[in-house]
MDTraj code that builds the backbone (N, CA, C; nanometers):
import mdtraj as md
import numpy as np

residues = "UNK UNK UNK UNK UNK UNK UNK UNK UNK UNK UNK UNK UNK UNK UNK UNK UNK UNK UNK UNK UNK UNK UNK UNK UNK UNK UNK UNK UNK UNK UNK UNK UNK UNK UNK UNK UNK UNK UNK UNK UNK UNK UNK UNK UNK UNK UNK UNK UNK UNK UNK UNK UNK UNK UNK UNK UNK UNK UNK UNK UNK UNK UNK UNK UNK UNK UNK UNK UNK UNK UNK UNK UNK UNK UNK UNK UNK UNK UNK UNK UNK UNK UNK UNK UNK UNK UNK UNK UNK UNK UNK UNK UNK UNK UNK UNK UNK UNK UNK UNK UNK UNK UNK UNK UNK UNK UNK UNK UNK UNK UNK UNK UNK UNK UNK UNK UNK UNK UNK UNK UNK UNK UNK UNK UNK UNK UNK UNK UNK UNK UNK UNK UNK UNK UNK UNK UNK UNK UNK UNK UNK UNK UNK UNK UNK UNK UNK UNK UNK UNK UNK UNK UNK UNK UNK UNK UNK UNK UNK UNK UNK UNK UNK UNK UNK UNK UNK UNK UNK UNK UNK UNK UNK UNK UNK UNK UNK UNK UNK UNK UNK UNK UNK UNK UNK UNK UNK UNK UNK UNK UNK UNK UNK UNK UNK UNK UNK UNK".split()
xyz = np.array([
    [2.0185, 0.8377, -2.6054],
    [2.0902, 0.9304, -2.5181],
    [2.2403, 0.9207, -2.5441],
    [2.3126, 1.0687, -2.5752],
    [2.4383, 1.0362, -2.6457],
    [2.5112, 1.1032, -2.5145],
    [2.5890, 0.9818, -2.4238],
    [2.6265, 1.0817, -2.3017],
    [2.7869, 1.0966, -2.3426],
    [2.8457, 1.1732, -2.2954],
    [3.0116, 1.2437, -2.3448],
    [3.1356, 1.2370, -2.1881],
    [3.1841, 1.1949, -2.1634],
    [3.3177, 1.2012, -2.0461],
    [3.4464, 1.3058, -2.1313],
    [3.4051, 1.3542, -2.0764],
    [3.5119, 1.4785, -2.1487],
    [3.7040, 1.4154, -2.0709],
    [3.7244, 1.3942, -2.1878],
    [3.8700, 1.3057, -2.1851],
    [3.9933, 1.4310, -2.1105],
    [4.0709, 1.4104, -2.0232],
    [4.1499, 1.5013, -1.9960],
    [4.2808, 1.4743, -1.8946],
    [4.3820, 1.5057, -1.8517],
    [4.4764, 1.4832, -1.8012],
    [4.4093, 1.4675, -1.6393],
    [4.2960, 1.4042, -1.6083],
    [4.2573, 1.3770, -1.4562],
    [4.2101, 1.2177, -1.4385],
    [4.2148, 1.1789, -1.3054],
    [4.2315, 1.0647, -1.2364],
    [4.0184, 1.0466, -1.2593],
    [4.0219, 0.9220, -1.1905],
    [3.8624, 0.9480, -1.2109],
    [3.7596, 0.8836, -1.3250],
    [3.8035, 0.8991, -1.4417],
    [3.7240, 0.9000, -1.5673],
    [3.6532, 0.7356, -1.5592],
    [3.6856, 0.6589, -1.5348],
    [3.6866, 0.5392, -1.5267],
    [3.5602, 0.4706, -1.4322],
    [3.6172, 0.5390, -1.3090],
    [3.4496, 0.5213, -1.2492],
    [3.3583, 0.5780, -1.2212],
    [3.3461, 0.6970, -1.3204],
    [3.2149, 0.7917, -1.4046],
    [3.1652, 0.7050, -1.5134],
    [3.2593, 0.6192, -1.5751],
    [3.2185, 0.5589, -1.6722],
    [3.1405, 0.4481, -1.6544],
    [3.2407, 0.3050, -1.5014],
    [3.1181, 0.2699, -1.4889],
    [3.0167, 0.2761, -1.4296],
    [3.0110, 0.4144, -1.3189],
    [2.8507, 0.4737, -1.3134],
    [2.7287, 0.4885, -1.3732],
    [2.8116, 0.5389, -1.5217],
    [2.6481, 0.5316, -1.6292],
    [2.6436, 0.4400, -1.6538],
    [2.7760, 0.3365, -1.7141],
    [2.6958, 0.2266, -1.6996],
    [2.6369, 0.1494, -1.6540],
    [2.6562, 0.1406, -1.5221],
    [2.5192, 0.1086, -1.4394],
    [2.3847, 0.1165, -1.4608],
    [2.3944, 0.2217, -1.5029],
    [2.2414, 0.3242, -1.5370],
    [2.1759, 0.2646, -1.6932],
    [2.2684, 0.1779, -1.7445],
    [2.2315, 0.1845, -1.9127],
    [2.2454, 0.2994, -2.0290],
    [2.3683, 0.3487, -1.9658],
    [2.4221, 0.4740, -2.0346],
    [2.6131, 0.4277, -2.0867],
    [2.6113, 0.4231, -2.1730],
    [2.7692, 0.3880, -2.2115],
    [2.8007, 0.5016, -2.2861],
    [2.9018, 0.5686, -2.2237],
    [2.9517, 0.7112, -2.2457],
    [3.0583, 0.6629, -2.3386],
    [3.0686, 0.8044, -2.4405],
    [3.1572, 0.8216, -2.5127],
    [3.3045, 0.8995, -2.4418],
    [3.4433, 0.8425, -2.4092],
    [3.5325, 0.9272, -2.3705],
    [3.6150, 0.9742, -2.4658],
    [3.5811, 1.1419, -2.4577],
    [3.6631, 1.2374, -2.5771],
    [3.7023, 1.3254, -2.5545],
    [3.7966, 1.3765, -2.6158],
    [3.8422, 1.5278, -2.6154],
    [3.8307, 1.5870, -2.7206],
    [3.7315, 1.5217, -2.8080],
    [3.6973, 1.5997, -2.9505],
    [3.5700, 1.6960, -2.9662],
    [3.6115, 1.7823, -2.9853],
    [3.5138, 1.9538, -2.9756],
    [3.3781, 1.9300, -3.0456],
    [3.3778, 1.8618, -3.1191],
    [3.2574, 1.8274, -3.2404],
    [3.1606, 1.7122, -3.1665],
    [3.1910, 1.6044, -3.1232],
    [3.1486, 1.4946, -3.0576],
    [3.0962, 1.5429, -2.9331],
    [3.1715, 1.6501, -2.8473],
    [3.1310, 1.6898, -2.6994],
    [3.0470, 1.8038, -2.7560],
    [3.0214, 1.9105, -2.8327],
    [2.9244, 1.9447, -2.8719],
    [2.8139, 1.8776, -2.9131],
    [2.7824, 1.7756, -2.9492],
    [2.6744, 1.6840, -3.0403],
    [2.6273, 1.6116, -2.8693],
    [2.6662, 1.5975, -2.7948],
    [2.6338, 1.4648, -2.6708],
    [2.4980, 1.5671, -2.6318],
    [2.4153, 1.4846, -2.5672],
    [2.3073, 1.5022, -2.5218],
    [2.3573, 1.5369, -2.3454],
    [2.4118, 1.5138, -2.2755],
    [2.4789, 1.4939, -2.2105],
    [2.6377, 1.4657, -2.1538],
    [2.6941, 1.6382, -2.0814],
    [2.8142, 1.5925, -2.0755],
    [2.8628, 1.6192, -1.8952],
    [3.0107, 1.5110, -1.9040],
    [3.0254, 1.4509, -1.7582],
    [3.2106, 1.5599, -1.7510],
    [3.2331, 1.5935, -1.6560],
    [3.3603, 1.6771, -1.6506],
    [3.3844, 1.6023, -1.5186],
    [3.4456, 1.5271, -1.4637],
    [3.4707, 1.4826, -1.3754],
    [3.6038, 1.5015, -1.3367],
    [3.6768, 1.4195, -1.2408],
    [3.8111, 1.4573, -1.2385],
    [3.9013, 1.4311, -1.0779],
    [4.0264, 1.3926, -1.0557],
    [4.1004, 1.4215, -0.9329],
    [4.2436, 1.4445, -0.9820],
    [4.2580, 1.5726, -0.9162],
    [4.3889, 1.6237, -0.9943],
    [4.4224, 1.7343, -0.9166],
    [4.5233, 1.8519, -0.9867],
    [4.5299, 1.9697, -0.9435],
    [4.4964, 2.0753, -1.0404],
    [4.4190, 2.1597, -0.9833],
    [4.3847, 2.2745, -1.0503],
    [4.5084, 2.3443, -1.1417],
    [4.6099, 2.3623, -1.1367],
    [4.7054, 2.4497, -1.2072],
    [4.7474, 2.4004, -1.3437],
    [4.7528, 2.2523, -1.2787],
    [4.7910, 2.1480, -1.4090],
    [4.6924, 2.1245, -1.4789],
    [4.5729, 2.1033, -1.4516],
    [4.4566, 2.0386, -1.5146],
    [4.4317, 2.1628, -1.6216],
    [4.3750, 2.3198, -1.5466],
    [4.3647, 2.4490, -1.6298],
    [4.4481, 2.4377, -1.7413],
    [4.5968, 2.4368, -1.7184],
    [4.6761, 2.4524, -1.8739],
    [4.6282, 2.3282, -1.9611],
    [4.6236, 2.2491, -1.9055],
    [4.5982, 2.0992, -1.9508],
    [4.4763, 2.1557, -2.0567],
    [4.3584, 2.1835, -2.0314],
    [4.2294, 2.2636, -2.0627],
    [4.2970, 2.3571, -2.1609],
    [4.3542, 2.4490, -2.1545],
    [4.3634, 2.5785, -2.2210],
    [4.4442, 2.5087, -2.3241],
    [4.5500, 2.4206, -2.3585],
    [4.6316, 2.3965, -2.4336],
    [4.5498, 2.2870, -2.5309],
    [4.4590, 2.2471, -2.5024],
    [4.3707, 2.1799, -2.5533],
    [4.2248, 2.2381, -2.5833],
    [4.2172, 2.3806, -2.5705],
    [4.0953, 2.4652, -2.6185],
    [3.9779, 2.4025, -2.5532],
    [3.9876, 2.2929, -2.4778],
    [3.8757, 2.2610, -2.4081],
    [3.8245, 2.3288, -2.3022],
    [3.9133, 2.4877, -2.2216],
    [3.8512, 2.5774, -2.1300],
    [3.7586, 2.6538, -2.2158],
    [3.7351, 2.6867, -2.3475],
    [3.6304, 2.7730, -2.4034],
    [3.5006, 2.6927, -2.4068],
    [3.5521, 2.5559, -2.4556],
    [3.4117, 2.4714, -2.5057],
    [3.3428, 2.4468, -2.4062],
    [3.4157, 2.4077, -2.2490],
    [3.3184, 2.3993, -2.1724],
    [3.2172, 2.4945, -2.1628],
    [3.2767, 2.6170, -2.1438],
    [3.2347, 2.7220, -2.1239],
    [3.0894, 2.7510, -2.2089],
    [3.0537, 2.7025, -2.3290],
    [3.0014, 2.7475, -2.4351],
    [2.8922, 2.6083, -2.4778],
    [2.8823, 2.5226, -2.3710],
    [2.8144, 2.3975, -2.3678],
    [2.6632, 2.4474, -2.3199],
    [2.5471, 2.4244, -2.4201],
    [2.3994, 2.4398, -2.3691],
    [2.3290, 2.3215, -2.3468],
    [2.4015, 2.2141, -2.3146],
    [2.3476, 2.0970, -2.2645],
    [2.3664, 2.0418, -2.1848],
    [2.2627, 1.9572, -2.0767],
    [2.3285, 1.9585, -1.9178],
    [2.4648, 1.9221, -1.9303],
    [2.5421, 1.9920, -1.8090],
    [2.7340, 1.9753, -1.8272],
    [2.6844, 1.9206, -1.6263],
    [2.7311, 1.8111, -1.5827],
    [2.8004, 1.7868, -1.4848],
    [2.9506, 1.7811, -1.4282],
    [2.9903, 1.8937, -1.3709],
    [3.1230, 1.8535, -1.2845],
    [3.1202, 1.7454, -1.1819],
    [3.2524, 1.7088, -1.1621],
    [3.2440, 1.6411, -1.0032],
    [3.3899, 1.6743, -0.9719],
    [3.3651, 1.6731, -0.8140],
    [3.5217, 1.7040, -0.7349],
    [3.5603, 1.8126, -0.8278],
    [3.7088, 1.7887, -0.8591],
    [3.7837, 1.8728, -0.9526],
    [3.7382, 1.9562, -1.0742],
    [3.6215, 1.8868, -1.1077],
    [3.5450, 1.9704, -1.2116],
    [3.5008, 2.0224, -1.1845],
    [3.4301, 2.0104, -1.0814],
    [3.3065, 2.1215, -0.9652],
    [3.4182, 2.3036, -0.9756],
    [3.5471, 2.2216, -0.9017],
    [3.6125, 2.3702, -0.8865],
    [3.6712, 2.4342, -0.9821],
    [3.6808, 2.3595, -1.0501],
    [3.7132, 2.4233, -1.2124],
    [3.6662, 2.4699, -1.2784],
    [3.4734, 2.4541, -1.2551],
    [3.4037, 2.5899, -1.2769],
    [3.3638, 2.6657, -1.2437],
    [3.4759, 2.7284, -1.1326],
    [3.4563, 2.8209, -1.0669],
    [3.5579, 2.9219, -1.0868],
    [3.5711, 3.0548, -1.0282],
    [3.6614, 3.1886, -1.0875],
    [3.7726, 3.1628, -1.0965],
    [3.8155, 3.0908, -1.0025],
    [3.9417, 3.0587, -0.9151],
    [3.9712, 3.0059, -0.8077],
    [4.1442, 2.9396, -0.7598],
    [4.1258, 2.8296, -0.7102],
    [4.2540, 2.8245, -0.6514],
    [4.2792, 2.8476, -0.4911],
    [4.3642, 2.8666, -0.4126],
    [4.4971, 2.7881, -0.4576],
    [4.4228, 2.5895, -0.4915],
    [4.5507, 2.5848, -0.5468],
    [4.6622, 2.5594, -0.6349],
    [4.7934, 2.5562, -0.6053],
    [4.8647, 2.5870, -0.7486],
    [4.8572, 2.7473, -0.7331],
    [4.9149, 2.7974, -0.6376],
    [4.8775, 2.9418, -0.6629],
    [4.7815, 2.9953, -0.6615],
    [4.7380, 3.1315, -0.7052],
    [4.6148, 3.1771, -0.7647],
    [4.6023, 3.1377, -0.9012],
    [4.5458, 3.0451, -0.9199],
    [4.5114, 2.9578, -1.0424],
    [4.3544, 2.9974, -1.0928],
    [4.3230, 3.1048, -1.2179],
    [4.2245, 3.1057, -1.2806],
    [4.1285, 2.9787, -1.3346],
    [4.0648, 3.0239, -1.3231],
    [3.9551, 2.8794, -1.3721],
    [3.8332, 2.9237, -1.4719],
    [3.7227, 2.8556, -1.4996],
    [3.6377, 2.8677, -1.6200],
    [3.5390, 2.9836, -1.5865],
    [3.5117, 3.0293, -1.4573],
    [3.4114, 3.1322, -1.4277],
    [3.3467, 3.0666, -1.4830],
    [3.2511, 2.9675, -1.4600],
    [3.1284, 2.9246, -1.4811],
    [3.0167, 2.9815, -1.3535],
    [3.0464, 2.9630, -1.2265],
    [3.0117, 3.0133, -1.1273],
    [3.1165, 3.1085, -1.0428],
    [3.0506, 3.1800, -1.0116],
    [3.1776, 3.3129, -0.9556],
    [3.1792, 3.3114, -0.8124],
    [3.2660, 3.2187, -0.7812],
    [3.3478, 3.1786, -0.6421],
    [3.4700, 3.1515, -0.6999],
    [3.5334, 3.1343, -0.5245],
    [3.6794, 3.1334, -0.4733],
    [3.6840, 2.9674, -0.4652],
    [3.7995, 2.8959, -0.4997],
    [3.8001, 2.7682, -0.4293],
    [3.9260, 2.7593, -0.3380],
    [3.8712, 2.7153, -0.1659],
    [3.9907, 2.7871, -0.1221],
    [4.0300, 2.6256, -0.0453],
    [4.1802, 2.6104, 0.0513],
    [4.2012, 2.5062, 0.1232],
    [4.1666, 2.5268, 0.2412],
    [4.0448, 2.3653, 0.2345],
    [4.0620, 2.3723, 0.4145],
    [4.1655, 2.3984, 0.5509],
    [4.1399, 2.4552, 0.6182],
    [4.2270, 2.5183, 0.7228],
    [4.1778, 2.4245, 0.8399],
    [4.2652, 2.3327, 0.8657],
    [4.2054, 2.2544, 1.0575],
    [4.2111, 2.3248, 1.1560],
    [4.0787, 2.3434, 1.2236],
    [4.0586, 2.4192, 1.3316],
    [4.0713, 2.3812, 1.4890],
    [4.1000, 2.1853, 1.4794],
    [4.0644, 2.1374, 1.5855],
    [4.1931, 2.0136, 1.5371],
    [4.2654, 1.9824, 1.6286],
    [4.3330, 1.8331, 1.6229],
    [4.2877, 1.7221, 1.5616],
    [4.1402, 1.7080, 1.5466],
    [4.0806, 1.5832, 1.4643],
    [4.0238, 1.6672, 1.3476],
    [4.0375, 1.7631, 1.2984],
    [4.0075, 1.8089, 1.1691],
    [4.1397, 1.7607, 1.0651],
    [4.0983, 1.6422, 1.0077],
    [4.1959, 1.5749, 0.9163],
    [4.2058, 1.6823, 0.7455],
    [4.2535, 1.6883, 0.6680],
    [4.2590, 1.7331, 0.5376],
    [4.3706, 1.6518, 0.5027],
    [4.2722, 1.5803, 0.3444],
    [4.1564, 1.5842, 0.3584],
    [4.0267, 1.5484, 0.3869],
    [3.9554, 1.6150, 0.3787],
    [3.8371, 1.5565, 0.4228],
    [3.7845, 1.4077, 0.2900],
    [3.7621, 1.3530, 0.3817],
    [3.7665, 1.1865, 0.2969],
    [3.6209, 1.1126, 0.3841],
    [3.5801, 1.0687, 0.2843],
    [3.4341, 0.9667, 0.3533],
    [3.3400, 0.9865, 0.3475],
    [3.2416, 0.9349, 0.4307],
    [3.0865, 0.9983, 0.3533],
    [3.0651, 1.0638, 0.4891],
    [2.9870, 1.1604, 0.4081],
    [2.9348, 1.2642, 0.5141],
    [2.7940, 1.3184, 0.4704],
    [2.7009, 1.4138, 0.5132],
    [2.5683, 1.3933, 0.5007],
    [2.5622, 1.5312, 0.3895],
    [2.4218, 1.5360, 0.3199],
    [2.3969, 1.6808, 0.2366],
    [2.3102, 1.7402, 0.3206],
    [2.2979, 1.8799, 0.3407],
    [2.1904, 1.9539, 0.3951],
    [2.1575, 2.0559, 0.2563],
    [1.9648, 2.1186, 0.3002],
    [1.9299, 2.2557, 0.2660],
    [2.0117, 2.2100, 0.0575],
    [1.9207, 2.0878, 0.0691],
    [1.9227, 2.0105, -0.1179],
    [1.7978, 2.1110, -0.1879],
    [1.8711, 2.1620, -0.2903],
    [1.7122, 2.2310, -0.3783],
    [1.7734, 2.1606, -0.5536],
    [1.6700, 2.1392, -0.6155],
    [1.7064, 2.1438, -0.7662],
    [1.7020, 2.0242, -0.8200],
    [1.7083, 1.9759, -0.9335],
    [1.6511, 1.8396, -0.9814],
    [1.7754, 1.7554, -0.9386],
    [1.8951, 1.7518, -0.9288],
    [1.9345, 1.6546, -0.9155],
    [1.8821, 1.5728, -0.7942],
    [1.8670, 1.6266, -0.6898],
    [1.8501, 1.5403, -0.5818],
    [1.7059, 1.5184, -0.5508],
    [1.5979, 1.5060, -0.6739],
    [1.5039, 1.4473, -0.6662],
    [1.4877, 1.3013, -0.6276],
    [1.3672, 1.2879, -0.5250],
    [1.3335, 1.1710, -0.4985],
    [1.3927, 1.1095, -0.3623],
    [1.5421, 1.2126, -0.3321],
    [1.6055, 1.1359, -0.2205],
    [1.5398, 1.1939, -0.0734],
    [1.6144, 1.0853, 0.0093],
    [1.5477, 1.1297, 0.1557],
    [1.6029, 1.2750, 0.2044],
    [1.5880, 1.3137, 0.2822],
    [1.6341, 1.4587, 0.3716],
    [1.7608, 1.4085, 0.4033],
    [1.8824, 1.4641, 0.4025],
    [1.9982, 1.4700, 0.4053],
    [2.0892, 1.3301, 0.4125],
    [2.0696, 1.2588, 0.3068],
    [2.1568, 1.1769, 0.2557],
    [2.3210, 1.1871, 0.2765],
    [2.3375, 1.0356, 0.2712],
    [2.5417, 1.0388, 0.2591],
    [2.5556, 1.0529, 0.1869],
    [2.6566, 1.0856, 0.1062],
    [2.7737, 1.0682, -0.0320],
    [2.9110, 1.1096, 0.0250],
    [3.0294, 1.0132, -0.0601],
    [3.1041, 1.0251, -0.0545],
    [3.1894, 1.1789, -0.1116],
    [3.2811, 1.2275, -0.0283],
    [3.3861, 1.2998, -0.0369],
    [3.5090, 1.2298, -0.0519],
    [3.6004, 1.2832, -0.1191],
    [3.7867, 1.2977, -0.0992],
    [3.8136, 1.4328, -0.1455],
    [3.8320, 1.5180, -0.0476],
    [3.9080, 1.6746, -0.1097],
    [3.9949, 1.7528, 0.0326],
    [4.0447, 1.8127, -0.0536],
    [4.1517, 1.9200, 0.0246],
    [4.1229, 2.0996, 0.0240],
    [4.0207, 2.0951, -0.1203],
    [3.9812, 2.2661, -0.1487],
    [3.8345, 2.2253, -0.1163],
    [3.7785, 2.3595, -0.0612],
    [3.6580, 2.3696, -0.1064],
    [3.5839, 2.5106, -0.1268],
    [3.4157, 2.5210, -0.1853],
    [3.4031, 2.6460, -0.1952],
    [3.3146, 2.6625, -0.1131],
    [3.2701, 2.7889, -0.0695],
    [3.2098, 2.8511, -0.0095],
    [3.0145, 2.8821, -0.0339],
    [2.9812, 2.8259, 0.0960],
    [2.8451, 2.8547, 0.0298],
    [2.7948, 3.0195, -0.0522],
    [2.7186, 2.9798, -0.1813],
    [2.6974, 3.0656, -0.2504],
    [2.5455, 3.0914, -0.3007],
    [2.5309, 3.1599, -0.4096],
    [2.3584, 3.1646, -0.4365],
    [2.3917, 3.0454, -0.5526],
    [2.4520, 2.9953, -0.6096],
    [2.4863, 2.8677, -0.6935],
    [2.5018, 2.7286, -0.6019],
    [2.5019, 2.7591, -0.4620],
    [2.5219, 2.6419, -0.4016],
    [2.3513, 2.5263, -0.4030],
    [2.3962, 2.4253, -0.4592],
    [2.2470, 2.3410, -0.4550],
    [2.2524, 2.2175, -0.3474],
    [2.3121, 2.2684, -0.2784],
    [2.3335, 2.1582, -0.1469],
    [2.4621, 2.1733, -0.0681],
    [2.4374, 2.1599, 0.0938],
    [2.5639, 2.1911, 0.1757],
    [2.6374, 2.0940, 0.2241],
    [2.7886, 2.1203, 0.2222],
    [2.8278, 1.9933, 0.2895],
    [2.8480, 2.0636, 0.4602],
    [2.8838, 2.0144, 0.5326],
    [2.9680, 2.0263, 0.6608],
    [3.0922, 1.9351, 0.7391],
    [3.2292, 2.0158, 0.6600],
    [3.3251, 2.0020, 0.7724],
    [3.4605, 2.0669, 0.7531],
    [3.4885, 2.1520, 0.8838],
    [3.4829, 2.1999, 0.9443],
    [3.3984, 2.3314, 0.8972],
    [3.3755, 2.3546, 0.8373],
    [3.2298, 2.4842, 0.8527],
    [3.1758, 2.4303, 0.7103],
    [3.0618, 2.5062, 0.6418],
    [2.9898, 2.4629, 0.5924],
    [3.0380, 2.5367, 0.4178],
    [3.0286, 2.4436, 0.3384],
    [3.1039, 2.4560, 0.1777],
    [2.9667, 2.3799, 0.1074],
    [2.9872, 2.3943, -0.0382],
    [2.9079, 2.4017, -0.1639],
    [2.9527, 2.2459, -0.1838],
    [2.8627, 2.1840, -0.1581],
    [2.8578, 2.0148, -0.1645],
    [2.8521, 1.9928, -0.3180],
    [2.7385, 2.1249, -0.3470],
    [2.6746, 2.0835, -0.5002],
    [2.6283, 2.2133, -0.5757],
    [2.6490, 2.3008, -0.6675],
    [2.5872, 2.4246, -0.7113],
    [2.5412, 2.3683, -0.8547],
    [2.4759, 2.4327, -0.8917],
    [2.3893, 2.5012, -1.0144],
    [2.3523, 2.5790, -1.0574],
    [2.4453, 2.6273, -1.1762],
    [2.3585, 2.7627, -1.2552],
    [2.3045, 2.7332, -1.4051],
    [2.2084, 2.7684, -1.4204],
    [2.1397, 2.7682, -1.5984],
    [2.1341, 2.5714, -1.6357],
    [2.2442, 2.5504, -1.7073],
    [2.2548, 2.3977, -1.7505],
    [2.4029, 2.3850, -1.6649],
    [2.4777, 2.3971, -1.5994],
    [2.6104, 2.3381, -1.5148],
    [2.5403, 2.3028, -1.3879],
    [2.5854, 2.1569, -1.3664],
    [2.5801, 2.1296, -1.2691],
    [2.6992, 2.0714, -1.1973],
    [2.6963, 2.0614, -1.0624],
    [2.8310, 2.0006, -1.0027],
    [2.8040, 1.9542, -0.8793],
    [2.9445, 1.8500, -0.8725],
    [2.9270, 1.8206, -0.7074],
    [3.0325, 1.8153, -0.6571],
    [3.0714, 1.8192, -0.5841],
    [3.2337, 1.8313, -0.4921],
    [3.2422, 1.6564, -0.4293],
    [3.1088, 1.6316, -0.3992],
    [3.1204, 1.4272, -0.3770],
    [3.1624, 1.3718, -0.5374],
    [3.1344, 1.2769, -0.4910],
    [3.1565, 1.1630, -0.5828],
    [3.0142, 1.0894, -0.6325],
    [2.9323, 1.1360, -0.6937],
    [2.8171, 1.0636, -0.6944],
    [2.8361, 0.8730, -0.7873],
    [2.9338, 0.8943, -0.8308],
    [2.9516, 0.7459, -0.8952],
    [3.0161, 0.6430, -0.7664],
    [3.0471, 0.6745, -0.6290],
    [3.1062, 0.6227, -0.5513],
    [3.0083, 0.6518, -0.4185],
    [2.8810, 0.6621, -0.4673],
    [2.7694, 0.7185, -0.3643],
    [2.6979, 0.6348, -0.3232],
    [2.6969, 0.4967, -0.3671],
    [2.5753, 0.4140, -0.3721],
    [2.4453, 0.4421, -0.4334],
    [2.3658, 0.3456, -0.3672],
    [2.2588, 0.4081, -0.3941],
    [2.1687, 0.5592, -0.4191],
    [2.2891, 0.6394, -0.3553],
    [2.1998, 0.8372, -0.3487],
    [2.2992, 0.8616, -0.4555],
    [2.4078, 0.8097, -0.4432],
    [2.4567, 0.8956, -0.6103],
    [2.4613, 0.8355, -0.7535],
    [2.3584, 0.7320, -0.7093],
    [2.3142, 0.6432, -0.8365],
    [2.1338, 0.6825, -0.9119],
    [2.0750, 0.7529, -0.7695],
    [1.9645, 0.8603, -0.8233],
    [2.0117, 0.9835, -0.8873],
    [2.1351, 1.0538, -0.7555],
    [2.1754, 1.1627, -0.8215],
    [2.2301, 1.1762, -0.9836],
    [2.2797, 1.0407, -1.0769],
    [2.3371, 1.0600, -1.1849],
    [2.2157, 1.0565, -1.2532],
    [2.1053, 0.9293, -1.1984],
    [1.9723, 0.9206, -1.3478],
    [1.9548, 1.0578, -1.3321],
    [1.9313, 1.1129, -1.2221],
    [1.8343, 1.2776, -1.2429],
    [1.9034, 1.3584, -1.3294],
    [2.0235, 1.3634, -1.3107],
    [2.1018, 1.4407, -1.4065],
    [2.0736, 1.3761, -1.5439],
    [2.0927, 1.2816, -1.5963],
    [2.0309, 1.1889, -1.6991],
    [1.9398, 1.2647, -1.7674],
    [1.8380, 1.2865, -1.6579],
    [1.7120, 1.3280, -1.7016],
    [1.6469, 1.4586, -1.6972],
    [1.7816, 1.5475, -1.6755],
    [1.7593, 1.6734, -1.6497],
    [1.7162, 1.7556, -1.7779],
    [1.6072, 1.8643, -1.8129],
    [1.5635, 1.9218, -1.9275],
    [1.6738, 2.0190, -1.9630],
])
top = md.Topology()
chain = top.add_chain()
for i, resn in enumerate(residues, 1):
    res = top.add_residue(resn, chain, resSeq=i)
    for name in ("N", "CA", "C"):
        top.add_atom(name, md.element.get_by_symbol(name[0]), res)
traj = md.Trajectory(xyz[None], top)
């Protein structure tokens, strides 16, 4: 299993890395087009800002390749929204259209609505292989300030203050807005499944 951490100007990479290895997976970290094409498996992870990260991507031709990847691709956090249309912030900041949503900032509705939202909080209404095997609405960890909107790509809900795309999936992209390497035990199933996704 040739797994890939797609190398890039974001925070993060490090404990994606030792997530798989946990798993008995020792990832290759690259930003080379040939190598992240060849992986059996690739990881887009990330904590950053959308405006910076995009040019970061485009100036490095790595916004096409994602784009053009037929082998499972996992986002997380920042990667999650980065494959999406666009992304409140940094402006109206274009993104990979991998999935066609908005990524917008939470708005506090109540005095204890903190942003951002930070900690573990539960998944609801889970469909799709990653979250095989787990119980009915599991914790995983969050840290974010954007989020998106439930969609027909959404593969699990989060809730707070209203209800956002914990996790979507279309074709081979997958993503999560948690942290599954900082999940414990549920985001230590959630990575084998991805692992083992066809």
């Amino acid at each position: 299993m040739k797994a890939v951490i797609i190398k890039y100007n974001a925070g993060n990479i490090r404990s994606v890395d030792y997530g798989l290895k946990r798993l008995g997976i020792t990832p290759v970290i690259t930003d080379e087009p040939e190598i992240i094409r060849a992986a059996d498996r690739v990881v887009f992870p990330g904590q950053g800002e959308a405006r910076t990260t995009m040019n970061y991507l485009r100036e490095h031709r790595l916004d096409r390749l994602i784009c053009e990847l037929k082998q499972p691709v996992l986002g997380i956090c920042i990667g999650m929204q980065l494959m999406c249309s666009h992304s409140d912030e940094g402006g109206d900041t274009d993104c990979l259209g991998i999935f066609d949503a908005a990524v917008k900032r939470f708005i506090p509705q109540r005095h204890e609505d903190k942003v951002p939202h930070m900690g573990w909080n539960l998944l609801t209404d889970m469909r799709g292989g990653l979250f095989r095997g787990l119980p009915e609405n599991p914790y995983v960890y969050f840290v974010h300030s954007y989020y998106v909107s439930v969609t027909d790509d959404t593969a699990a809900t989060g809730h707070y203050i209203h209800p956002f795309s914990a996790a979507m999936q279309k074709d081979n992209f997958y993503a999560t807005q948690f942290h599954p390497e900082k999940s414990g035990d549920t985001g230590e199933v959630i990575l084998r499944n991805f692992i083992n996704a066809e």
